[in-house]
C-alpha positions in Angstrom: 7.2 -17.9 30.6 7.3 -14.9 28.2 4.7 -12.8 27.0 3.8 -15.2 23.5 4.1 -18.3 26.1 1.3 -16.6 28.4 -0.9 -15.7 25.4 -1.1 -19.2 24.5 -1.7 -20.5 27.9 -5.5 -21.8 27.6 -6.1 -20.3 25.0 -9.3 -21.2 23.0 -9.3 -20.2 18.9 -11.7 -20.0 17.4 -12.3 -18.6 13.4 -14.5 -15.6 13.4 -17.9 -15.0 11.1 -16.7 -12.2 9.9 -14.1 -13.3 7.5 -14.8 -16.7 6.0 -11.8 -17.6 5.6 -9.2 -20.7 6.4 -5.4 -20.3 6.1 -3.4 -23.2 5.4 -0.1 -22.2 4.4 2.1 -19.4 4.5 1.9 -18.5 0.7 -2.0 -18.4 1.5 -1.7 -16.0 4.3 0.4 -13.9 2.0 -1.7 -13.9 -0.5 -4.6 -13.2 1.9 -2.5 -10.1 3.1 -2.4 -8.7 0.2 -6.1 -9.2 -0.5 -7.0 -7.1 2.9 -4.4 -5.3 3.2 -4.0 -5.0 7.1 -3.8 -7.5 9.2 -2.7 -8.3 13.2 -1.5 -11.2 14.0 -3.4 -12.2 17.0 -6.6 -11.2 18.2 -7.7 -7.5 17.4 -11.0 -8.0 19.1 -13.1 -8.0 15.9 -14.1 -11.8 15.4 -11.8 -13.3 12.8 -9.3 -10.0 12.1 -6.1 -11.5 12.5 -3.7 -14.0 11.2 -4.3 -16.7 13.8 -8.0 -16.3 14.0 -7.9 -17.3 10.1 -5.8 -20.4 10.6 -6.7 -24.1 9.5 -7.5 -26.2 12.7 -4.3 -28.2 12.0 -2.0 -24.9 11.7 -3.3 -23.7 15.2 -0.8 -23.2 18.1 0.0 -26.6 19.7 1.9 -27.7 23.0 3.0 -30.7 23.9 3.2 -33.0 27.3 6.8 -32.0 27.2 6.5 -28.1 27.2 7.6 -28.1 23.7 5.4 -26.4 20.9 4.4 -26.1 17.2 2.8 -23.2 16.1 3.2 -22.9 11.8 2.2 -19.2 12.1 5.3 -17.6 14.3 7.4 -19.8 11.6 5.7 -18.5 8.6 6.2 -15.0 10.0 9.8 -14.2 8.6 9.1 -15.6 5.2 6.0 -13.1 5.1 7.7 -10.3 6.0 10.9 -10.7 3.7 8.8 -12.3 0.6 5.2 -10.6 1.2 5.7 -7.5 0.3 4.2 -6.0 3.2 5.7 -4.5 6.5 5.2 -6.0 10.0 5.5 -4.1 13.1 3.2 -2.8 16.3 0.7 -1.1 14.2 -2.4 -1.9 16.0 -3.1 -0.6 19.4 0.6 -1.4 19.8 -0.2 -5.1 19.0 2.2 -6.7 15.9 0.5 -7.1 12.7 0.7 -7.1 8.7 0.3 -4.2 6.0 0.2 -4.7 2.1 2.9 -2.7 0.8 0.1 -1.3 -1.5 -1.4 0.6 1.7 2.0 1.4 3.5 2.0 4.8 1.6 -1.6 6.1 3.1 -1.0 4.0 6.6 2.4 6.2 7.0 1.0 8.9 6.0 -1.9 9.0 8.6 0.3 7.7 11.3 3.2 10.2 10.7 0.4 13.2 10.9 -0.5 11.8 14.5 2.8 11.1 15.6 5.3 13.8 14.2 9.2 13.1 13.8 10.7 13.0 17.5 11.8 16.0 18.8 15.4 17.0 18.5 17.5 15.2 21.6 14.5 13.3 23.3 14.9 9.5 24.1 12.8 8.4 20.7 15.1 11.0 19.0 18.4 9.2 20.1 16.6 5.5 19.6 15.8 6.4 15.8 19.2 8.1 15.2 21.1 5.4 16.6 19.0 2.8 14.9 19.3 4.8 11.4 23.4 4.9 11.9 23.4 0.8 11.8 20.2 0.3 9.1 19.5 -2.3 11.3 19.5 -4.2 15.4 18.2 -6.4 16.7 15.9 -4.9 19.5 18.2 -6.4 22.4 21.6 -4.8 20.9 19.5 -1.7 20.3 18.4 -1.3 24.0 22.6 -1.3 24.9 23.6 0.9 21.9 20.9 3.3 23.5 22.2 2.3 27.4 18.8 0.9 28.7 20.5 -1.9 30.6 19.6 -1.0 34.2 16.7 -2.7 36.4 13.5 -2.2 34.7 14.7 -0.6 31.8 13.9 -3.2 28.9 10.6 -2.6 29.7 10.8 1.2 29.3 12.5 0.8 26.2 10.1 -1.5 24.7 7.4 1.0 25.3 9.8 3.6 23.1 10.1 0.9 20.6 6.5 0.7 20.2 5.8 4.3 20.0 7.8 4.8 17.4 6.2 1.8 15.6 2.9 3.1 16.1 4.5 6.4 14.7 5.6 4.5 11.9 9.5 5.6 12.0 10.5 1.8 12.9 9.5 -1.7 11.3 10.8 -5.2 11.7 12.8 -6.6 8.5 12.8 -10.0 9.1 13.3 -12.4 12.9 16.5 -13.8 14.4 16.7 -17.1 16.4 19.2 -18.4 18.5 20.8 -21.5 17.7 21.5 -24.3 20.1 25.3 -26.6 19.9 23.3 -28.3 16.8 22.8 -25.5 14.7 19.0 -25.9 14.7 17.0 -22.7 15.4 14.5 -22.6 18.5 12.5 -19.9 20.5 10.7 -17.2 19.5 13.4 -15.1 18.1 14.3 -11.7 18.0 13.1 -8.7 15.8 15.2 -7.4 13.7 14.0 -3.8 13.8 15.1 -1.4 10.6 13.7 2.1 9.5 10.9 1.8 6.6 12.9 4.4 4.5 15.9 1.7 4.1 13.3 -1.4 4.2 11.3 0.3 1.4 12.9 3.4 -0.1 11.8 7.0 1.1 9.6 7.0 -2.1 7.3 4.7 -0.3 6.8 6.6 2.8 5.5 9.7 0.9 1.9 10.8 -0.3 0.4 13.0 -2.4 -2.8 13.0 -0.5 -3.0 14.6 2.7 -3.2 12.6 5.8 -7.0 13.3 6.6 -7.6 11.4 2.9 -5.5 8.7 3.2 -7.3 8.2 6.6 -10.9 8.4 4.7 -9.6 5.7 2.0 -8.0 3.5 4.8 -11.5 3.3 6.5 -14.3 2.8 3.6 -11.5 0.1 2.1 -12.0 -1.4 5.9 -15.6 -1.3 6.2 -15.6 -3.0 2.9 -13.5 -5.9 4.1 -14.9 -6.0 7.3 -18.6 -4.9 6.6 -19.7 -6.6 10.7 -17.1 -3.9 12.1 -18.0 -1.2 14.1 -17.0 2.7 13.5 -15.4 2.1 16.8 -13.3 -1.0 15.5 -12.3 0.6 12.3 -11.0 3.6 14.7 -9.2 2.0 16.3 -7.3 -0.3 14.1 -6.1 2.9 12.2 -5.4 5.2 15.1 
């Protein structure tokens, strides 16, 4: 059982009174996305913050006698990402989630001024370079191109990935599934990890206000949105 498997494993949903919202469809949750602005995708531990807390009751994460599953929202996931205009990635408390493209700008900008470029020759330094010289992996033929294949070592590796998501130096461009003899698609696929320079243009990554502004806009915008949220919360979704 992976980790999104486990997750799901008694899992109770429930729609938060925070955001009185209900998603039905995937060009909803885009729109939504870009209503808000930032998004996870599952629970961010403020009631009703995240993609599938938002769900209709019929689009909710389903499995059956057989051990097969329907869950709308991990399908919907690729299209949002390539036709959203936003950027997915581990943004929150290196959980996956959504930004608007229109936020990007100040959400780099704060993150970068936290995590600065990796140093010259470390392990996230080799990751990015590698990553950069082939615009795109997915995160399985990144871990060999970097030679994490040993015992233990995806693991490891994963926690490098997320960093440098957190950091804001890597992004997911869109999901890649295996096929079985039939062609048809199944699992929970693969990210396709990419730099936001090449996803978006460098343009995109830069601001002209400083980090400790972009911050202040980030958090009145969310204690607008999510007026219930605690100074805490807010915190933490943005650092």
């Amino acid at each position: 059982m992976n980790d999104l498997e486990d997750y799901f494993k008694n899992k109770v949903h429930n729609i938060g009174d925070d955001l009185h919202t209900e998603i039905h469809s995937c060009p909803e949750l885009i729109d939504f996305i870009q209503q808000i602005g930032f998004l996870p995708l599952l629970d961010s531990g403020i009631a009703g913050f995240s993609a599938e807390g938002l769900l209709a009751e019929e689009c909710r994460f389903t499995q059956f006698p057989d051990g097969s599953w329907e869950w709308p929202l991990w399908e919907w996931k690729g299209p949002v990402v390539t036709e959203g205009n936003c950027v997915y990635g581990k943004f929150f408390a290196g959980k996956a989630g959504f930004i608007s493209r229109k936020w990007w700008c100040d959400f780099c900008n704060w993150r970068r001024s936290q995590y600065p470029e990796p140093q010259e020759g470390s392990i996230e330094d080799v990751i990015l370079a590698t990553l950069r010289e082939s615009d795109s992996m997915i995160t399985r033929e990144l871990r060999a191109a970097c030679n994490f294949t040993g015992p233990k070592m995806r693991g490891k590796f994963d926690g490098y990935i997320r960093k440098l998501q957190m950091a804001c130096y890597i992004v997911t461009e869109d999901f890649v599934y295996p096929t079985d003899k039939h062609g048809n698609e199944y699992g929970f696929g693969w990210s396709l990890l990419t730099t936001p320079e090449r996803l978006l243009g460098p343009t995109e990554c830069q601001c002209e206000r400083t980090p400790e502004e972009s911050y202040l806009l980030m958090a009145q915008h969310l204690h607008k949105v999510l007026p219930n949220a605690t100074e805490k919360e807010i915190k933490k979704i943005l650092k």
